[in-house]
DOBA-973375 format. One record per residue: residue in one letter; x, y, z of N, C-alpha, C in turn; residue number from 1. Coordinates in pm, whole numbers, padded with zeros to 5 digits. Example, Ala and Ser with C-alpha at 12.3 -4.5 7.8 and 13.67 -1.06 7.14 Angstrom:
<bases>
("A" (01319 -00569 00780) (01230 -00450 00780) (01320 -00330 00780) 1)
("S" (01285 -00225 00708) (01367 -00106 00714) (01290 00003 00787) 2)
</bases>
This chain:
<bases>
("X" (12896 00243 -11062) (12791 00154 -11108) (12853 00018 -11139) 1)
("X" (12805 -00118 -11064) (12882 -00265 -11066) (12791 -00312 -11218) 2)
("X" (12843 -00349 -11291) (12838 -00437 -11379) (12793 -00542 -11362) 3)
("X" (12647 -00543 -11378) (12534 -00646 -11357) (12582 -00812 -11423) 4)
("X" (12553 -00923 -11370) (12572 -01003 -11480) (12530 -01039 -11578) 5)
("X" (12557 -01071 -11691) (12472 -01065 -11804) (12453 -00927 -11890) 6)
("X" (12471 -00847 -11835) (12477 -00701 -11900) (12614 -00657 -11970) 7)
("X" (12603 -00638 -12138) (12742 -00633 -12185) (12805 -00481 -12172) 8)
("X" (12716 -00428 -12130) (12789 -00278 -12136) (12739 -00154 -12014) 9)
("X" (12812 -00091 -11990) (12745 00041 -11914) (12813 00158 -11901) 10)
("X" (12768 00262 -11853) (12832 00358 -11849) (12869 00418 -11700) 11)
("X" (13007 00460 -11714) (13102 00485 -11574) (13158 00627 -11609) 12)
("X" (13031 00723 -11543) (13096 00907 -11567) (13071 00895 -11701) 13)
("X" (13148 00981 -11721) (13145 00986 -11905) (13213 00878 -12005) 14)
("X" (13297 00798 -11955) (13309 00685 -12020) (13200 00552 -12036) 15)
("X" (13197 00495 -12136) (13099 00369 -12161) (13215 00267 -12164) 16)
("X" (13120 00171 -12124) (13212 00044 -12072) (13166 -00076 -12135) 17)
("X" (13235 -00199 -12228) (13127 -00227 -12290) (13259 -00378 -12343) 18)
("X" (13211 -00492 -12323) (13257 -00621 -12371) (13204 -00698 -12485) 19)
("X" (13357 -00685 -12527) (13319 -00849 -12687) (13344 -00943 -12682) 20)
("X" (13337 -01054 -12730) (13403 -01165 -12765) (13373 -01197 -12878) 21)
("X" (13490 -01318 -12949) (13502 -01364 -13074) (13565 -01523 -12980) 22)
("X" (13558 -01597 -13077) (13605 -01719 -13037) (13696 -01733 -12848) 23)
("X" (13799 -01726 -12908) (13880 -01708 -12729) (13918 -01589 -12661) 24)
("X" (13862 -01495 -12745) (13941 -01352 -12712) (13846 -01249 -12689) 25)
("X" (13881 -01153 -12570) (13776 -01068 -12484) (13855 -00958 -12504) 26)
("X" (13759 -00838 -12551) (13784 -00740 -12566) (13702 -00593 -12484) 27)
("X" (13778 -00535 -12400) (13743 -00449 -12311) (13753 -00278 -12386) 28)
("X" (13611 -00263 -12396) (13632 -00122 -12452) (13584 00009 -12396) 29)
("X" (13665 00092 -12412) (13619 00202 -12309) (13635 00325 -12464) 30)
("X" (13468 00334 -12454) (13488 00470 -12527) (13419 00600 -12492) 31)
("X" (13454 00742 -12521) (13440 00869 -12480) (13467 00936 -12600) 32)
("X" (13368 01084 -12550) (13396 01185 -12637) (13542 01200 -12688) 33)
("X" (13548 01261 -12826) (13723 01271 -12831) (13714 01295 -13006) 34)
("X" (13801 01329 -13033) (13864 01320 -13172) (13892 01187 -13268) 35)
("X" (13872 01083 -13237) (13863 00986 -13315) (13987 00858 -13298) 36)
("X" (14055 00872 -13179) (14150 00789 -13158) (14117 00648 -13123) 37)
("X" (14190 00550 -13145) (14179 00416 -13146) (14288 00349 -13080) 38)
("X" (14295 00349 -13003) (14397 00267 -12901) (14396 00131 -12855) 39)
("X" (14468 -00003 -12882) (14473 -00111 -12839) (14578 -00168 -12772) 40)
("X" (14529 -00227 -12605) (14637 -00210 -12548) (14769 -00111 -12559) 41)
("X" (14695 -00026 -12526) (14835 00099 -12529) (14892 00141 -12674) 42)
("X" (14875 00076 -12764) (14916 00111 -12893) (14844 00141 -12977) 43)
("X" (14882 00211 -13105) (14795 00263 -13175) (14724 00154 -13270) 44)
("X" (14567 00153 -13320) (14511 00063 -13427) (14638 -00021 -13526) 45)
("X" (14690 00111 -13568) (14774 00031 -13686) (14908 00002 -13658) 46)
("X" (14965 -00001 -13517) (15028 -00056 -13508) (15027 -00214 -13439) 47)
("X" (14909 -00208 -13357) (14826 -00343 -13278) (14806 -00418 -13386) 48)
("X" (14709 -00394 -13484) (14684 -00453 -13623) (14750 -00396 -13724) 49)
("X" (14876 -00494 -13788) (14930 -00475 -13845) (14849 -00487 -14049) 50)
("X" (14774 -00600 -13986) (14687 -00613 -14140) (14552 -00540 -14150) 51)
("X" (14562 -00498 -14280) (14431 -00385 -14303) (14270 -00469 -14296) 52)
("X" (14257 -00593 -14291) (14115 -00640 -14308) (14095 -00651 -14153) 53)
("X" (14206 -00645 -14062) (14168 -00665 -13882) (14178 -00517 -13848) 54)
("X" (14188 -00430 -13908) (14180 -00250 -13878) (14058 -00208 -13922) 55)
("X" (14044 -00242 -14046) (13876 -00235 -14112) (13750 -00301 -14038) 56)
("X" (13764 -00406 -13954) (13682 -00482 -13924) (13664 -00411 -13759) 57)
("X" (13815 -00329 -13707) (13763 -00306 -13595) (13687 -00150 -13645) 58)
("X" (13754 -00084 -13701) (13696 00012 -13728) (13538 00011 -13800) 59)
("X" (13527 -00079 -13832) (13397 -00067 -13908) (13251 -00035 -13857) 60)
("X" (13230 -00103 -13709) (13109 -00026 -13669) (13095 00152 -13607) 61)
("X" (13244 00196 -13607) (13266 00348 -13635) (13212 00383 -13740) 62)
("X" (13246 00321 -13832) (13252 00414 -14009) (13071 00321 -14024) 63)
("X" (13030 00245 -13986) (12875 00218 -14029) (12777 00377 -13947) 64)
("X" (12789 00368 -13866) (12719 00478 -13793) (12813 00632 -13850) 65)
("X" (12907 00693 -13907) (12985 00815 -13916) (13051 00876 -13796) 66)
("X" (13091 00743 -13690) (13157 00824 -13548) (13251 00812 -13534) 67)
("X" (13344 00800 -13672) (13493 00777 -13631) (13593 00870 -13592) 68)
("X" (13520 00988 -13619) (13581 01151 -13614) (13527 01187 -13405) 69)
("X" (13427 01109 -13406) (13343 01186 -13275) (13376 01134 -13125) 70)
("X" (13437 00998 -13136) (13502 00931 -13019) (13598 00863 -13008) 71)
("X" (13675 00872 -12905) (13798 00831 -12879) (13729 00698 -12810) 72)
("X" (13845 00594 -12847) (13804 00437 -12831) (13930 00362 -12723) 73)
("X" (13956 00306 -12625) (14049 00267 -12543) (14033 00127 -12530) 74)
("X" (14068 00027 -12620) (14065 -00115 -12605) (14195 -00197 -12552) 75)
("X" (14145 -00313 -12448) (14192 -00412 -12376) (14129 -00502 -12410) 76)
("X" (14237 -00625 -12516) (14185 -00734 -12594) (14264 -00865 -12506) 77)
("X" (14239 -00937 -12502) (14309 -01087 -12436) (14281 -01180 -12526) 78)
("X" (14377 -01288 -12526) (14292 -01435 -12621) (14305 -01436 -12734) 79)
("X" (14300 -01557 -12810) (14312 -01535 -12922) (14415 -01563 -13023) 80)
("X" (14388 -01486 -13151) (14478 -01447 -13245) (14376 -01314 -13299) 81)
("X" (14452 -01277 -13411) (14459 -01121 -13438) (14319 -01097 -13534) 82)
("X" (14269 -01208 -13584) (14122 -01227 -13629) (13979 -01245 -13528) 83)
("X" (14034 -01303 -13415) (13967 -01301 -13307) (13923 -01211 -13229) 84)
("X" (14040 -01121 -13214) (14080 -00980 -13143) (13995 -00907 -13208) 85)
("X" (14055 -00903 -13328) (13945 -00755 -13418) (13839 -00796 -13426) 86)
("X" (13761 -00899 -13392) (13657 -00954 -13388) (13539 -00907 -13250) 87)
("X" (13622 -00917 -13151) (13601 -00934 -13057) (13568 -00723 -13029) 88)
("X" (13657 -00674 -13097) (13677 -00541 -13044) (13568 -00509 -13129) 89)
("X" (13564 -00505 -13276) (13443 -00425 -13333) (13298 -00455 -13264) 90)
("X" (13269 -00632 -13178) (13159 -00587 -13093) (13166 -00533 -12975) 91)
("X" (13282 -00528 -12916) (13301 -00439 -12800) (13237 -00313 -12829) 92)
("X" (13251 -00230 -12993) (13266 -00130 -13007) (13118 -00045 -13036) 93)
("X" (13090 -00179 -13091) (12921 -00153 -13145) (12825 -00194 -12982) 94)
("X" (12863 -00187 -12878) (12796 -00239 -12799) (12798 -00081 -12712) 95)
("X" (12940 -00027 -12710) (12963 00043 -12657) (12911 00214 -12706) 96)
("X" (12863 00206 -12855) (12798 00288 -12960) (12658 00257 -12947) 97)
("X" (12587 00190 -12909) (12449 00160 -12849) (12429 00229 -12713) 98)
("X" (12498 00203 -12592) (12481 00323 -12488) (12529 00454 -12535) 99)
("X" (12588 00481 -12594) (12624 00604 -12641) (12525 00678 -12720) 100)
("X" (12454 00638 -12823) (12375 00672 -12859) (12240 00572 -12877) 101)
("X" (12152 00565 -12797) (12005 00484 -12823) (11992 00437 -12940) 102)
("X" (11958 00552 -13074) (11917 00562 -13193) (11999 00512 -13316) 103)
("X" (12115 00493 -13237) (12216 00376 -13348) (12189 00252 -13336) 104)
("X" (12123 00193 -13216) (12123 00019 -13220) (12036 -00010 -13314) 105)
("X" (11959 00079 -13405) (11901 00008 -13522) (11977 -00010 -13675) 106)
("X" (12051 00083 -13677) (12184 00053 -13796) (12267 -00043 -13767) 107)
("X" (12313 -00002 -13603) (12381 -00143 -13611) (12369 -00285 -13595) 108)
("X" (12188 -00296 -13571) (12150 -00426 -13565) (12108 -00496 -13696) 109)
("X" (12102 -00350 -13820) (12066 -00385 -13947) (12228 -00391 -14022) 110)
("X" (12310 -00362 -13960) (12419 -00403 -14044) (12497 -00530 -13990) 111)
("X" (12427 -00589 -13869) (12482 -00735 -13810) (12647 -00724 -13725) 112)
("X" (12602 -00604 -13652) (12725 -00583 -13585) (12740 -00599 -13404) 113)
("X" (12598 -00624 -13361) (12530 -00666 -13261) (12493 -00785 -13246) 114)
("X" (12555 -00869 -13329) (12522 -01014 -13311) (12678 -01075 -13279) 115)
("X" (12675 -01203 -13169) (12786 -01241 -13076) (12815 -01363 -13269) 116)
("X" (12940 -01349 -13277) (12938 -01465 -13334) (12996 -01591 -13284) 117)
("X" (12892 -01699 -13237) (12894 -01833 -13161) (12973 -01936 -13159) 118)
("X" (13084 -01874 -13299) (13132 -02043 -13359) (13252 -02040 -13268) 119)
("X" (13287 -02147 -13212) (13400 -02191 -13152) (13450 -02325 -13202) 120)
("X" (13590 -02306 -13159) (13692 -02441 -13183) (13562 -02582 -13084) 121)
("X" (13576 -02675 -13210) (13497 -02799 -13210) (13642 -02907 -13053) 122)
("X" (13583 -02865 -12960) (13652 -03028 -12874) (13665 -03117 -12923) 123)
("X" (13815 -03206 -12876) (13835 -03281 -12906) (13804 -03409 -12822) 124)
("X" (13725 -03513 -12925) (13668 -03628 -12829) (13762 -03739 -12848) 125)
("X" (13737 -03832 -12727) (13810 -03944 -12677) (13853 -04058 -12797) 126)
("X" (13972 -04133 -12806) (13953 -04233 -12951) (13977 -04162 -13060) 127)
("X" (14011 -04026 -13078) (14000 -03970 -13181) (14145 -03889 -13170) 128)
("X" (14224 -03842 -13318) (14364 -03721 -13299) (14309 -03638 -13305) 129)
("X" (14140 -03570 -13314) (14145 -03452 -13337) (13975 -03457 -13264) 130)
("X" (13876 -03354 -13300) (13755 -03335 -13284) (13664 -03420 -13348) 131)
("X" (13718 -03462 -13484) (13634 -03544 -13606) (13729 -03676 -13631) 132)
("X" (13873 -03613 -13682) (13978 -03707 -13739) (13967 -03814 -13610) 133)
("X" (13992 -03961 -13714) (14044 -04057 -13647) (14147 -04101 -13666) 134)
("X" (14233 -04203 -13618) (14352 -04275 -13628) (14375 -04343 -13789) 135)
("X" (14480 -04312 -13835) (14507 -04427 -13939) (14473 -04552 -13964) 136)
("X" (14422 -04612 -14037) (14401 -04749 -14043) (14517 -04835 -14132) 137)
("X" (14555 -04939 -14041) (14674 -05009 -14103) (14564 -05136 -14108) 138)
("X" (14624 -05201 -14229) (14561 -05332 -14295) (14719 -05422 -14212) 139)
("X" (14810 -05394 -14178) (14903 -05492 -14134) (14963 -05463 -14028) 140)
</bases>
């Protein structure tokens, strides 16, 4: 089954297939029945995320619904930094927990875990050192 455009997720056999983003960073998640494992890029949660508020945050639309025991999770993250990433993966994850089960996209649309968050790095415009900042002003 090709991956429509515009469509963030689907299912391939028994795996669900299902994309996040956070600012610069894309997160590819493949989850299936299983015992509760969490894999990022090849490594384990807590060793990928070394800090507990980017382990909590990916884990969290697991532990909002009670499926952290019920599926094994296989994430491919790019981009970024490590706030981005876990960003990016917990909606991978909640996207990928909506084909999985129908009857969860209402917890997880009431706990705001289905919403893209939009904010990106502000461009930097012409005449300017930064996006906003301007040049120093010398009186001499």
């Amino acid at each position: 089954m090709a991956v429509e455009q515009g469509v963030k997720s689907s299912r391939r056999g028994n795996d669900i297939i299902a994309t996040g983003r956070r600012k610069t960073a894309v997160a590819r998640v493949r989850l299936r029945q299983g015992g509760g494992t969490i894999t990022v890029n090849g490594r384990d949660l807590a060793a990928y995320f070394p800090a507990i508020k980017d382990r909590m945050l990916v884990a969290g639309a697991l532990e909002h619904v009670g499926k952290q025991s019920a599926v094994n999770v296989d994430i491919t993250v790019d981009g970024g930094g490590p706030t981005g990433q876990a960003g990016a993966c917990r909606l991978g994850i909640a996207r990928a927990l909506k084909v999985f089960e129908a009857e969860l996209a209402e917890p997880l649309r009431q706990g705001g875990l289905l919403t893209r968050d939009g904010r990106m790095k502000e461009r930097k415009k012409y005449g300017l050192r930064g996006a906003r900042r301007g040049t120093q002003f010398s009186k001499r």
